[in-house]
MITI-499849 format. One record per residue (C-alpha): residue number from 0; residue in three letters; x, y, z. Coordinates in pm, 1 decimal. Last residue first. Example, Ala and Ser with C-alpha at 12.3 -4.5 7.8 and 13.67 -1.06 7.14 Angstrom:
<sites>
1 / SER / 1367.0 / -106.0 / 714.0
0 / ALA / 1230.0 / -450.0 / 780.0
</sites>
This chain:
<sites>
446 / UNK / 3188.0 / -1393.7 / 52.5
445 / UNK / 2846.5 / -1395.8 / -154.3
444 / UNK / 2848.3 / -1112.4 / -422.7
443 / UNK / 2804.8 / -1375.4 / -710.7
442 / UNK / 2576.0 / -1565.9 / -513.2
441 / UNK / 2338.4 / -1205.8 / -496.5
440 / UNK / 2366.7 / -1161.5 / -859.9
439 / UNK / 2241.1 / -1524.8 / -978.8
438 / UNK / 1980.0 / -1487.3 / -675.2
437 / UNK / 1861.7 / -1196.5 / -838.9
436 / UNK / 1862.1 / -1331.5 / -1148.3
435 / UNK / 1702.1 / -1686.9 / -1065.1
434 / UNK / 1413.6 / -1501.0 / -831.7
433 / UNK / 1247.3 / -1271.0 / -1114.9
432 / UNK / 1285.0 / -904.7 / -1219.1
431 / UNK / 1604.8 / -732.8 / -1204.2
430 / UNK / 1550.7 / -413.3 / -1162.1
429 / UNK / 1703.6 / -134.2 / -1378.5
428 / UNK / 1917.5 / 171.4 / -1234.5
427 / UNK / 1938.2 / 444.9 / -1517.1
426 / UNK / 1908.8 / 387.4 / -1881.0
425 / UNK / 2078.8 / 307.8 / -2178.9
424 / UNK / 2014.5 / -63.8 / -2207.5
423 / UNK / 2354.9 / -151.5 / -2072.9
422 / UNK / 2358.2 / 92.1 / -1841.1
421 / UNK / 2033.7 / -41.7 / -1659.6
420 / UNK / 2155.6 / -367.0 / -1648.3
419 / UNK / 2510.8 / -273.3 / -1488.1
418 / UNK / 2309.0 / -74.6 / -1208.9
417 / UNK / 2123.1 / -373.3 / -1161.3
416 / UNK / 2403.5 / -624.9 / -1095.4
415 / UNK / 2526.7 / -333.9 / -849.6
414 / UNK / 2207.5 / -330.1 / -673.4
413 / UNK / 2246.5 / -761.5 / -648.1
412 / UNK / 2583.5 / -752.6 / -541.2
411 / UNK / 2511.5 / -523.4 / -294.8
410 / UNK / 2222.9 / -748.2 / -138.6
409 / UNK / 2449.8 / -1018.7 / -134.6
408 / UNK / 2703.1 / -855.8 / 46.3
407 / UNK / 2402.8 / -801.7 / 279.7
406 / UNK / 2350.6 / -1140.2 / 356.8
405 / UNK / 2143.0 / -1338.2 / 111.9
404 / UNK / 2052.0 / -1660.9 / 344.5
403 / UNK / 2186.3 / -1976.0 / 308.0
402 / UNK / 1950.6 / -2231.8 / 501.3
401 / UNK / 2103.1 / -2597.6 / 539.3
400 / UNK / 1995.1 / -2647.4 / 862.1
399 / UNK / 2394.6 / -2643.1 / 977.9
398 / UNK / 2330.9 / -2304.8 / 813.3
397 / UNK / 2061.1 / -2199.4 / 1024.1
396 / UNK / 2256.8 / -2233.7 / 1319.1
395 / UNK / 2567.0 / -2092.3 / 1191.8
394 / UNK / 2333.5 / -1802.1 / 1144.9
393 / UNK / 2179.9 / -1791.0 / 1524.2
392 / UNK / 2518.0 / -1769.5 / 1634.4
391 / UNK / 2561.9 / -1883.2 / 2019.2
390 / UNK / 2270.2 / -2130.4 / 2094.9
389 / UNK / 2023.7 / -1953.9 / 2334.9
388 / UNK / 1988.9 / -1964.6 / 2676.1
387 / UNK / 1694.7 / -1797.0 / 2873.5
386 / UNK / 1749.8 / -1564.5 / 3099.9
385 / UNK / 1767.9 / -1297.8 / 2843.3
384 / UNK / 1442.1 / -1272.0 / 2807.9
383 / UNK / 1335.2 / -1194.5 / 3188.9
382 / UNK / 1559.5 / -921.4 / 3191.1
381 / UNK / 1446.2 / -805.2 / 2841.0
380 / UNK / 1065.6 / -774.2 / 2902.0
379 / UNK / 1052.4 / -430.6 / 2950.3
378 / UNK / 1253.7 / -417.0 / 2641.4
377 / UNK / 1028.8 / -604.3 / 2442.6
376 / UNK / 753.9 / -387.3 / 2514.5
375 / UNK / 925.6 / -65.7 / 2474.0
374 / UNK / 1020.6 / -214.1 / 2083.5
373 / UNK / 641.5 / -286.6 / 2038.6
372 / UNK / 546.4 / 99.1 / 2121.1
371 / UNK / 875.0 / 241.0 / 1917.3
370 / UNK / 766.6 / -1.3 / 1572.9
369 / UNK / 382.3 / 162.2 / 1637.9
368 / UNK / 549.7 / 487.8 / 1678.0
367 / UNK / 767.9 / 399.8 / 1353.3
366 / UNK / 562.4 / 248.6 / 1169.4
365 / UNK / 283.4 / 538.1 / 1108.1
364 / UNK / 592.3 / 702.9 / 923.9
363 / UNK / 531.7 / 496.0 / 565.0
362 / UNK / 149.6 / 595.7 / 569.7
361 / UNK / -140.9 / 507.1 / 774.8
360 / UNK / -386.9 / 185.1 / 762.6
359 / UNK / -327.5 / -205.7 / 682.7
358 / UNK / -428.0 / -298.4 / 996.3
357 / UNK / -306.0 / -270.4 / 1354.9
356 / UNK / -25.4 / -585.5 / 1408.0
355 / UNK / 21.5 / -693.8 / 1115.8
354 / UNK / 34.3 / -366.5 / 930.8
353 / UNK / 285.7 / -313.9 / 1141.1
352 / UNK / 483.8 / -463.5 / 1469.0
351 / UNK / 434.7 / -800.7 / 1656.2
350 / UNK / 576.1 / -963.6 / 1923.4
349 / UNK / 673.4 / -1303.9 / 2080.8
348 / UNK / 924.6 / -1324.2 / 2356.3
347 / UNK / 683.6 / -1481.0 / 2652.1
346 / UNK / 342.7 / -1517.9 / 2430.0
345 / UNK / 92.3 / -1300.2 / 2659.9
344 / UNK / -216.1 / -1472.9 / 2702.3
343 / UNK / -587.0 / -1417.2 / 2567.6
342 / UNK / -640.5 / -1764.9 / 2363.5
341 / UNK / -245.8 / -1692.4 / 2295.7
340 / UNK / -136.5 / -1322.7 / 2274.2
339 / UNK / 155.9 / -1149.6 / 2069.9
338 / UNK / 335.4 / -861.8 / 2298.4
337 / UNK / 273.2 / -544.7 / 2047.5
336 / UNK / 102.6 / -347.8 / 2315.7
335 / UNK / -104.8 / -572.8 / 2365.4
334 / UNK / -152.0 / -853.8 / 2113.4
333 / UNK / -373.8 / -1016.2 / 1877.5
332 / UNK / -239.4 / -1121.6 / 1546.6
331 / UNK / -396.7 / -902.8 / 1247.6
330 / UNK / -650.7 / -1002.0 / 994.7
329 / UNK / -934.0 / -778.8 / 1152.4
328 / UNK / -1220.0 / -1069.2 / 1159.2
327 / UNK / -979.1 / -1355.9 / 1049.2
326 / UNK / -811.1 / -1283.3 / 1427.8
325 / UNK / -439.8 / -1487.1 / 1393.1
324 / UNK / -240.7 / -1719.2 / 1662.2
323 / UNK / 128.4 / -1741.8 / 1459.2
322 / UNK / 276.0 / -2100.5 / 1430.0
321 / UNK / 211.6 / -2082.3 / 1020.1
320 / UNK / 147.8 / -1724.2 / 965.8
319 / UNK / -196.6 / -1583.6 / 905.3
318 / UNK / -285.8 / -1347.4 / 615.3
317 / UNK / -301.9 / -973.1 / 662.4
316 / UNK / -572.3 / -805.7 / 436.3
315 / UNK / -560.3 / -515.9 / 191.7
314 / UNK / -744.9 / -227.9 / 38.4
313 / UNK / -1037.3 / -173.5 / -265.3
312 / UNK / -789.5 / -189.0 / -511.9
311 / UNK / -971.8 / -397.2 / -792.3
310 / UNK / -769.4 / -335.3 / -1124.3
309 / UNK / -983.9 / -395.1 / -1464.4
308 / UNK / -833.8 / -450.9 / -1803.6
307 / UNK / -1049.2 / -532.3 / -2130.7
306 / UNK / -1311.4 / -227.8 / -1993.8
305 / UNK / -1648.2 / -69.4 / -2059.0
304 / UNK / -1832.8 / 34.9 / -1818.6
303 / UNK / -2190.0 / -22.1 / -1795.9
302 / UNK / -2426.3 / 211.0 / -1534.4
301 / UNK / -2705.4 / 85.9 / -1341.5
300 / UNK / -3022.9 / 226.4 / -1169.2
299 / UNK / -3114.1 / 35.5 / -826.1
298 / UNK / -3038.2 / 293.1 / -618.6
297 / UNK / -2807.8 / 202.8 / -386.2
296 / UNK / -2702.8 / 313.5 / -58.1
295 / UNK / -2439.9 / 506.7 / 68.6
294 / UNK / -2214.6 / 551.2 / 389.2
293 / UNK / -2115.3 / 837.9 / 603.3
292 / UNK / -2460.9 / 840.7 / 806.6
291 / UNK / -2709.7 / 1031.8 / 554.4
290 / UNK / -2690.1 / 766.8 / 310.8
289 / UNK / -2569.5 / 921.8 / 56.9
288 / UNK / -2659.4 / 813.8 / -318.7
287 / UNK / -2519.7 / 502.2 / -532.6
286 / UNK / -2566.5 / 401.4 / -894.8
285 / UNK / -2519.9 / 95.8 / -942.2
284 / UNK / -2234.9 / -33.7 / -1137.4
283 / UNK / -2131.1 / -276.8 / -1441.1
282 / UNK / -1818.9 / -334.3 / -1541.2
281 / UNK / -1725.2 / -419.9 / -1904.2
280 / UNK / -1543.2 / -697.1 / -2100.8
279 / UNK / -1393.2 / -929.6 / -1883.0
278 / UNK / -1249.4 / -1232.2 / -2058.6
277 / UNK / -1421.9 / -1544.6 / -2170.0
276 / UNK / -1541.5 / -1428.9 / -2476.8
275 / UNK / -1746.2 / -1179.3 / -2374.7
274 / UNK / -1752.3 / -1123.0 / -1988.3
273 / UNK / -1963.1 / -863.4 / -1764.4
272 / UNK / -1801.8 / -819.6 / -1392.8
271 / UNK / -2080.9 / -745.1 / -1188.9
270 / UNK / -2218.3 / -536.7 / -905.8
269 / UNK / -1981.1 / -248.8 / -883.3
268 / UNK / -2048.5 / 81.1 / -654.7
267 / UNK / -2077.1 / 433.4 / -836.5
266 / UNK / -2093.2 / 713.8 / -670.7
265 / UNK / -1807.6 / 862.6 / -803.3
264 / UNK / -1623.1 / 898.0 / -1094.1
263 / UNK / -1256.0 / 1016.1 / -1213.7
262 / UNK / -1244.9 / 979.0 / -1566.8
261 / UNK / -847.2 / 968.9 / -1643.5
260 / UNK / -774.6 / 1076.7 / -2062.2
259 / UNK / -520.4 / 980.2 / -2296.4
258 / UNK / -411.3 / 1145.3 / -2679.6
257 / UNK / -482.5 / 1464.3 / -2497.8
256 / UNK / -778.7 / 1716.5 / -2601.3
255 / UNK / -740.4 / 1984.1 / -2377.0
254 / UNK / -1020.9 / 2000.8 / -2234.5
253 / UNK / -1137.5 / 2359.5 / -2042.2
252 / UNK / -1179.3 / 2347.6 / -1632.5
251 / UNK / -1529.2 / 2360.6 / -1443.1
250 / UNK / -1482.6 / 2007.6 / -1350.6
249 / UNK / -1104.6 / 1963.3 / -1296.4
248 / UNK / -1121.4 / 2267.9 / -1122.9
247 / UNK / -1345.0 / 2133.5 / -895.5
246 / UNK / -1175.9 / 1794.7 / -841.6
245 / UNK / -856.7 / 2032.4 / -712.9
244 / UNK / -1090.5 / 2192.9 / -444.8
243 / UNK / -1255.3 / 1858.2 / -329.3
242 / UNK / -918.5 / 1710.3 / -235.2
241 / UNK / -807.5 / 2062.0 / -88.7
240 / UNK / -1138.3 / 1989.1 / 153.6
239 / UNK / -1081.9 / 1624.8 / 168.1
238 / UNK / -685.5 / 1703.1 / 342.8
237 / UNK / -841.2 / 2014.1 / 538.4
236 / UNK / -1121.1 / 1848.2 / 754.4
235 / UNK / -1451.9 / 1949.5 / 598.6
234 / UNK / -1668.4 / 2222.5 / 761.4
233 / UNK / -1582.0 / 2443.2 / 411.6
232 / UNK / -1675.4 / 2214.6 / 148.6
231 / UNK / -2007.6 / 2334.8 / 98.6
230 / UNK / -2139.3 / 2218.0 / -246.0
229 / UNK / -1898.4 / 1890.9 / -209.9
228 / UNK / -1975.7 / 1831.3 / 119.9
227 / UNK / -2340.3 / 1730.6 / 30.8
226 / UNK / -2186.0 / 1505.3 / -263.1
225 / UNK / -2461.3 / 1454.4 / -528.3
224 / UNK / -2285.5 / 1732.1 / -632.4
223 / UNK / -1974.2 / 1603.9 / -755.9
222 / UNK / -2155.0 / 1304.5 / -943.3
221 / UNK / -2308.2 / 1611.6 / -1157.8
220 / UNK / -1983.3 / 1836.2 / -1218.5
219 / UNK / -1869.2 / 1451.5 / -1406.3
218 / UNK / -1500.2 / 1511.1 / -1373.4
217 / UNK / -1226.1 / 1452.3 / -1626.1
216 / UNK / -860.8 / 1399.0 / -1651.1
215 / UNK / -620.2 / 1499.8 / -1920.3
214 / UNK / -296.1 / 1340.3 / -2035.7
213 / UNK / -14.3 / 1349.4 / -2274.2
212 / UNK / 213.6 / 1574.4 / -2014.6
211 / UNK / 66.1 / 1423.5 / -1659.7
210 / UNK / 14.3 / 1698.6 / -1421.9
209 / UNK / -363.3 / 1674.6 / -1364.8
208 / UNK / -293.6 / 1338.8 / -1246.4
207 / UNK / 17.4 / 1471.5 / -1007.9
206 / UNK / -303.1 / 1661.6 / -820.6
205 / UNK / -449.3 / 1361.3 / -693.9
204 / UNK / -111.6 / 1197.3 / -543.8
203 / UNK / -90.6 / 1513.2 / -334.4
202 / UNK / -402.0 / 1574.6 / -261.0
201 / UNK / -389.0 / 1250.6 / -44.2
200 / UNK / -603.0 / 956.8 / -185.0
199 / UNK / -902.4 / 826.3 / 50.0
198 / UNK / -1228.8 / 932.5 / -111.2
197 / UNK / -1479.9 / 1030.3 / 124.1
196 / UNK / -1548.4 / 1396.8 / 45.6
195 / UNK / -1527.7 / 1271.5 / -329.9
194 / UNK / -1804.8 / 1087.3 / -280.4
193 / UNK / -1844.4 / 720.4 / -193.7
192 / UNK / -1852.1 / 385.9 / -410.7
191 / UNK / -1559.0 / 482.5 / -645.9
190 / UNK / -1432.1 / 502.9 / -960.6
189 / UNK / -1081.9 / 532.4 / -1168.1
188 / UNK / -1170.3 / 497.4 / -1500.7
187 / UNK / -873.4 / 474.6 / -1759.7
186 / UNK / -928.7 / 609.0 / -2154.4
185 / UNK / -651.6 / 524.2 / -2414.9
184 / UNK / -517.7 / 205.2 / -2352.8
183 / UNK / -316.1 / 120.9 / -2645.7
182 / UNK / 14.7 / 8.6 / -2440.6
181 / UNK / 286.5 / -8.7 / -2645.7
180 / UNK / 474.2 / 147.7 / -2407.9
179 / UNK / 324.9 / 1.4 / -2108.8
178 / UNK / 468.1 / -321.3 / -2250.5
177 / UNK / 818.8 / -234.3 / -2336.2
176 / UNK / 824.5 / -80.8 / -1951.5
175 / UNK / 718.2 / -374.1 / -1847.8
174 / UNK / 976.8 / -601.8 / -1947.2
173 / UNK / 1279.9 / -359.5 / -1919.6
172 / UNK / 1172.2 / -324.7 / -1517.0
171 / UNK / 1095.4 / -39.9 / -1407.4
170 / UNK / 1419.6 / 183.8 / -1219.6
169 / UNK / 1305.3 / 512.1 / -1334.5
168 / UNK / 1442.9 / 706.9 / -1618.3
167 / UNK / 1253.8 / 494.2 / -1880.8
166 / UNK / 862.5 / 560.6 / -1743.2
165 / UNK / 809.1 / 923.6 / -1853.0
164 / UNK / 927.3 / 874.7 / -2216.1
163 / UNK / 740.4 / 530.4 / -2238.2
162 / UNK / 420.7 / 745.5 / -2137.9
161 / UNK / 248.1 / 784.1 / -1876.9
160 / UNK / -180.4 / 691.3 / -1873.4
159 / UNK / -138.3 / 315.3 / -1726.1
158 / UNK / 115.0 / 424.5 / -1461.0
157 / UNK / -109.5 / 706.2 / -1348.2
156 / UNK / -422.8 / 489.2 / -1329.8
155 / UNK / -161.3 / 241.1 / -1104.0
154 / UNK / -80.7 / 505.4 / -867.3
153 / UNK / -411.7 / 722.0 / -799.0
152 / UNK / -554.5 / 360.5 / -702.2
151 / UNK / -269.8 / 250.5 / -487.4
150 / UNK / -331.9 / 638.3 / -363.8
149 / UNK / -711.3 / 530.4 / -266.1
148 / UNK / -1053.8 / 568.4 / -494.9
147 / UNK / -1177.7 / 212.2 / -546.4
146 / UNK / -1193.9 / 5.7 / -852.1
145 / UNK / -971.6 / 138.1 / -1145.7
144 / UNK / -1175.7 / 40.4 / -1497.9
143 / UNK / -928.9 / 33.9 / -1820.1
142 / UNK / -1042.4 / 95.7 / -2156.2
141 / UNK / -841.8 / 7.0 / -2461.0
140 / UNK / -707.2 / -344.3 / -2345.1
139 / UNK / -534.4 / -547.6 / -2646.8
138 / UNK / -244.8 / -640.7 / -2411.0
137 / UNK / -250.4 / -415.1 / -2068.0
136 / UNK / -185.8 / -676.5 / -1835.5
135 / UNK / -36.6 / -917.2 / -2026.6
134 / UNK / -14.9 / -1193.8 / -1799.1
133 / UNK / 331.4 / -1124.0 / -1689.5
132 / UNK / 406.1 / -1279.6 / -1322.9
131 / UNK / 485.7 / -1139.9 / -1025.0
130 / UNK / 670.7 / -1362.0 / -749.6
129 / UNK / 1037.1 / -1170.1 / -847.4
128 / UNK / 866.8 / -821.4 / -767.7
127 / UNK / 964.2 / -624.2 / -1078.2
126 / UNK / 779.8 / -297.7 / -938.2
125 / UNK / 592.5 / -280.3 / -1307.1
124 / UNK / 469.6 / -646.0 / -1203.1
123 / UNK / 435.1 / -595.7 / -825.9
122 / UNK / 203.5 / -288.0 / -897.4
121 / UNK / -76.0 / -485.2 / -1132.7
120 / UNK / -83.4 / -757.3 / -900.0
119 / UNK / -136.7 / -541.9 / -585.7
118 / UNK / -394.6 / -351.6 / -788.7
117 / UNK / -573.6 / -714.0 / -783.8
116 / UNK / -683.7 / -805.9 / -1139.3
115 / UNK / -903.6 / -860.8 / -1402.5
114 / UNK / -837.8 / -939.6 / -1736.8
113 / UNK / -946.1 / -1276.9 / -1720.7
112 / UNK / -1234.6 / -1344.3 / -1514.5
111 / UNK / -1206.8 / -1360.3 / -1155.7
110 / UNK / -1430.2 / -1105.8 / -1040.1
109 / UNK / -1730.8 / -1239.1 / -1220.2
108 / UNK / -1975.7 / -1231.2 / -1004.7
107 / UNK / -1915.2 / -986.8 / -675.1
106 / UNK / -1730.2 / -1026.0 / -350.6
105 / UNK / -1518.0 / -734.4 / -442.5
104 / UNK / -1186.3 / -897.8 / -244.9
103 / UNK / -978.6 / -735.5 / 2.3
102 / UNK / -589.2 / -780.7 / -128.9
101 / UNK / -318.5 / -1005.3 / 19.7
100 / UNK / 67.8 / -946.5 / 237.7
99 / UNK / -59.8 / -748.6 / 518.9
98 / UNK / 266.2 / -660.4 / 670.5
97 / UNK / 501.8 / -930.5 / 762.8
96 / UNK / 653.4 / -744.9 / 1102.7
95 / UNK / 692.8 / -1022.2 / 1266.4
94 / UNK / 935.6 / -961.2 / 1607.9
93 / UNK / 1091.8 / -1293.4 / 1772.3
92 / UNK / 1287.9 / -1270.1 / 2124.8
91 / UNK / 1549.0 / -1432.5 / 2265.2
90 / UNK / 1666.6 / -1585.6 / 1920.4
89 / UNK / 1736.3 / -1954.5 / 1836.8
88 / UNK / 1486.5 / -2150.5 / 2039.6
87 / UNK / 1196.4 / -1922.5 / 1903.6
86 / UNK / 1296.6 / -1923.9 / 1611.5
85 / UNK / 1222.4 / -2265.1 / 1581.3
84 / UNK / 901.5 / -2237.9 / 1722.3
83 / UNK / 788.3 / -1981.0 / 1419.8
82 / UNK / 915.7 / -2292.9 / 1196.8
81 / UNK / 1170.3 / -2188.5 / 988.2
80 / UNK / 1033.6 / -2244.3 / 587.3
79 / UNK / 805.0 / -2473.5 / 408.0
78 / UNK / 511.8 / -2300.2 / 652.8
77 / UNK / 613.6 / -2045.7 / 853.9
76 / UNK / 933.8 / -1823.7 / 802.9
75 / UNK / 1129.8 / -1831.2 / 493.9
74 / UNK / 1486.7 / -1704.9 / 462.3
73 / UNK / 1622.5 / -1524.5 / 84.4
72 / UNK / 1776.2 / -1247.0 / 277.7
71 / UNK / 1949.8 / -1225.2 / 625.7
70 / UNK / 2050.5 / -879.2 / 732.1
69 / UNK / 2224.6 / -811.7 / 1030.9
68 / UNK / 2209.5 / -559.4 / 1282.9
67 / UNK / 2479.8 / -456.0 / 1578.2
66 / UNK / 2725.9 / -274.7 / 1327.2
65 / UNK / 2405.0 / -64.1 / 1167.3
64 / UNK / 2420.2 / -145.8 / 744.7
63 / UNK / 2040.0 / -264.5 / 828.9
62 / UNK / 1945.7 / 64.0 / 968.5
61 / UNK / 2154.2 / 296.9 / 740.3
60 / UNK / 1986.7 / 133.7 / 391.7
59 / UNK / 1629.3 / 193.6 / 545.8
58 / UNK / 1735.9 / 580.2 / 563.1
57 / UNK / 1883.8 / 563.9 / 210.7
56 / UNK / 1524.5 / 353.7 / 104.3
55 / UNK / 1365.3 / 652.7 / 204.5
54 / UNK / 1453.9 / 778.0 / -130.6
53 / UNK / 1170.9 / 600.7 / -254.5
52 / UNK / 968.4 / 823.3 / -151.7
51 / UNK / 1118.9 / 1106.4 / -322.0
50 / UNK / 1181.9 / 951.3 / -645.4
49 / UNK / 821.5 / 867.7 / -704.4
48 / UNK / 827.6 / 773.5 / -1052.2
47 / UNK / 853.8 / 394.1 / -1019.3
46 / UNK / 546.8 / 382.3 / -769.5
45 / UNK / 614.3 / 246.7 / -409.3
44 / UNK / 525.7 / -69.5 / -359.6
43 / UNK / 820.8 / -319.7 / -427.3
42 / UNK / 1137.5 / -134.6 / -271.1
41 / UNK / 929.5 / 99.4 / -22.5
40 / UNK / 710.1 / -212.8 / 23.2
39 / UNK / 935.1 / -440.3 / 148.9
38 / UNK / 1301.4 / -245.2 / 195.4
37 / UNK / 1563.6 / -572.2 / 186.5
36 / UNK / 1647.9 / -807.2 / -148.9
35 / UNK / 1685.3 / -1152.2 / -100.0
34 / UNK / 1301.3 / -1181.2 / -69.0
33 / UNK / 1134.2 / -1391.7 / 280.3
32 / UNK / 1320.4 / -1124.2 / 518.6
31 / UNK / 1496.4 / -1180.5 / 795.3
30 / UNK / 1648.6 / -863.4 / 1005.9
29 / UNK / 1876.2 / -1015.5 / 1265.9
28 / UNK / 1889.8 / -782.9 / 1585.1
27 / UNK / 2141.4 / -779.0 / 1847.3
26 / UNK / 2091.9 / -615.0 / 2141.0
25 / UNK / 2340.1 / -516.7 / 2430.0
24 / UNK / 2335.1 / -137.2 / 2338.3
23 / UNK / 1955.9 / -65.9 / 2438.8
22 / UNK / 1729.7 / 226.8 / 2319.2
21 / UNK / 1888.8 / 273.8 / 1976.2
20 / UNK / 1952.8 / -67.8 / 1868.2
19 / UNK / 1599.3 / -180.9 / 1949.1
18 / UNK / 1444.3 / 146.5 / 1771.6
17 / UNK / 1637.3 / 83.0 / 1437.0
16 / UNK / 1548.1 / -282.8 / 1398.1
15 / UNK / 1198.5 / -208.1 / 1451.3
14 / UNK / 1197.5 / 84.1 / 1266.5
13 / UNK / 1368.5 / -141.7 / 1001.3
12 / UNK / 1087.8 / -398.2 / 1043.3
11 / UNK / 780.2 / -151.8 / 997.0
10 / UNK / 959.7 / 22.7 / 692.0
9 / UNK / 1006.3 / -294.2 / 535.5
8 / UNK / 1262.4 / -609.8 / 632.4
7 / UNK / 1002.1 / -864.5 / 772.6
6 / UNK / 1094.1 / -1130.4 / 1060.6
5 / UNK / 1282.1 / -946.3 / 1310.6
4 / UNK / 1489.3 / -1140.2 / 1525.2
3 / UNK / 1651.5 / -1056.7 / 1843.2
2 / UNK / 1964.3 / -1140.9 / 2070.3
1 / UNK / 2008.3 / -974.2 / 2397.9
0 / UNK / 2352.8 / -996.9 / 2506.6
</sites>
């Protein structure tokens, strides 16, 4: 019996999960996750009104309810947690799959002020992630600025331009959805450094902006052009070229005069955050031009943007793990293959999967060849694995410890503790949103 812990319970770690109990019928896997509630980023990532994606969580759901996989909640890895050594003596093998769990910084003044904010920030608040907190995001804001040109991006200008009739079906918390509804942001600015031949959001995400019912977005025909691919889009790959096609139409197309609008701009690469009062107050840019080798360069003229609320998303970072070796210049762990190194060596049952082990880069699916590559790994190394004892029940284990983790009766209780929320204010599922409810829910379902 080969027994094996996987330390993350997103996409990334279910794959994992799902791959080790496919190829080999001795394993056992324990799927330990830091949250008592399973899914990572599908669960607290993945826009509110995007159904379909998070439907994957039914195919996530199948994984962990497998008969040789376990899932164990509400356990912390690393520092104030199981030590990564610890783990080692209680499984045969360890897989992190812990994403990339902070933001990429501006680097410029006055990033910090008040009122401005990582995207990530913004997204685990209306995605009721029970570390977020409520720092009135959107109170007394008018103007919003969206740094960087990505779906996160696409995502969080769309949340701030629905309405409260939009929002209430999906499964956002009560908390923001009171405060997006009395929202009185009225014009969002999503910008970027780059042209729209560059920008990174799929034309699917793009084109649900021109779909939203109180809402119009606009184009500056001017920043287009500056864009060489723009004026001839037809030697661009086909994702940027229907990208480019939907941002003309936006251009050339009427207005219609809704109560909110989305300025997509380009070009345009921030410098400062401008305060008054102590809080952010506008954004200033340079203007930006091509550089003739995929990049830009500046110009030296500037542009002021207004804004009480500005989200950075300008992509993320992994962050090292107590016990874990770690590369600050890519912010992964080295490995090959997905077998963790030491100063160059392969760690004997140590392995990595995910954004922590390539980057934060490709979409939901990317994790399951990368999950299938690390999983291939481990398996060539079973025989040598397995030679190694190991206490019986890793659980009982870390119980004697005095670790209780959410097991998946837990995780029930918690979706059904929802489900009775959301009824009782008249709406669909609603998540609970901070650790004492969800643990509250979770004992109540514990065996």
């Amino acid at each position: 019996m080969l027994r094996v812990a996987v330390v993350g319970s997103g996409p990334s770690g279910c794959y994992t999960a799902q791959s080790l109990v496919q190829l080999d019928p001795s394993v056992y896997v324990d799927v330990l996750d830091r949250l008592p509630c399973p899914y990572g980023l599908v669960r607290y990532g993945v826009a509110p009104d995007h159904e379909k994606i998070k439907s994957l969580q039914g195919n996530l759901r199948a994984v962990l309810e497998h008969e040789r996989v376990r899932f164990l909640g509400g356990v912390r890895i690393g520092e104030d947690g199981v030590p990564a050594a610890r783990l080692r003596e209680l499984y045969h093998a360890v897989v992190y799959c812990v994403g990339a769990a902070t933001d990429r910084h501006l680097g410029v003044p006055g990033e910090e002020l008040p009122g401005s904010w990582s995207a990530t920030e913004f997204v685990s608040w209306y995605s009721a992630h029970p570390d977020a907190v409520d720092d009135g995001f959107v109170r007394d804001a008018r103007s919003a600025v969206v740094i960087g040109v990505g779906n996160v991006a696409v995502d969080v200008a769309r949340m701030l331009a629905r309405g409260a009739a939009e929002l209430s079906p999906t499964d956002m918390p009560q908390a923001a959805l009171g405060a997006l509804a009395e929202s009185r942001v009225t014009e969002v600015h999503m910008v970027g450094r780059r042209g729209p031949s560059q920008a990174r959001f799929t034309t699917k995400e793009l084109r649900e902006l021109g779909g939203l019912p109180d809402a119009e977005v606009t184009v500056d025909p001017e920043e287009l052009a500056l864009d060489p691919a723009y004026l001839n889009p037809s030697a661009l790959p086909a994702a940027q070229r229907r990208n480019v096609e939907v941002l003309r139409g936006w251009a050339t197309g009427p207005r219609r005069g809704a109560a909110r609008r989305i300025r997509l701009r380009f070009f345009l690469r921030p410098v400062e955050l401008l305060a008054e009062n102590g809080r952010v107050s506008a954004v200033r840019f340079e203007r930006t031009v091509p550089d003739g080798r995929g990049g830009v360069t500046g110009t030296g003229r500037h542009e002021d943007i207004p804004a009480q609320l500005v989200l950075r998303s300008v992509g993320y970072r992994g962050v090292p793990l107590a016990g874990l070796p770690f590369d600050p210049t890519t912010g992964t762990v080295p490995h090959l293959a997905g077998r963790v190194l030491r100063e160059g060596s392969v760690a004997p049952g140590e392995y990595v999967a995910g954004w922590i082990k390539r980057g934060p880069t490709g979409v939901i699916g990317t994790n399951r060849p990368c999950a299938k590559e690390t999983v291939t790994s481990l398996l060539e190394d079973a025989t040598d694995l397995v030679r190694e004892e190991r206490p019986g029940d890793p659980l009982a284990a870390l119980r004697a410890e005095g670790i209780e983790p959410v097991e998946w009766a837990g995780w029930c209780a918690i979706e059904q503790a929802e489900a009775q929320l959301g009824a009782s204010l008249g709406r669909g599922v609603v998540k609970l949103p901070d650790w004492q409810s969800l643990m509250n829910a979770a004992h109540r379902g514990a065996p």
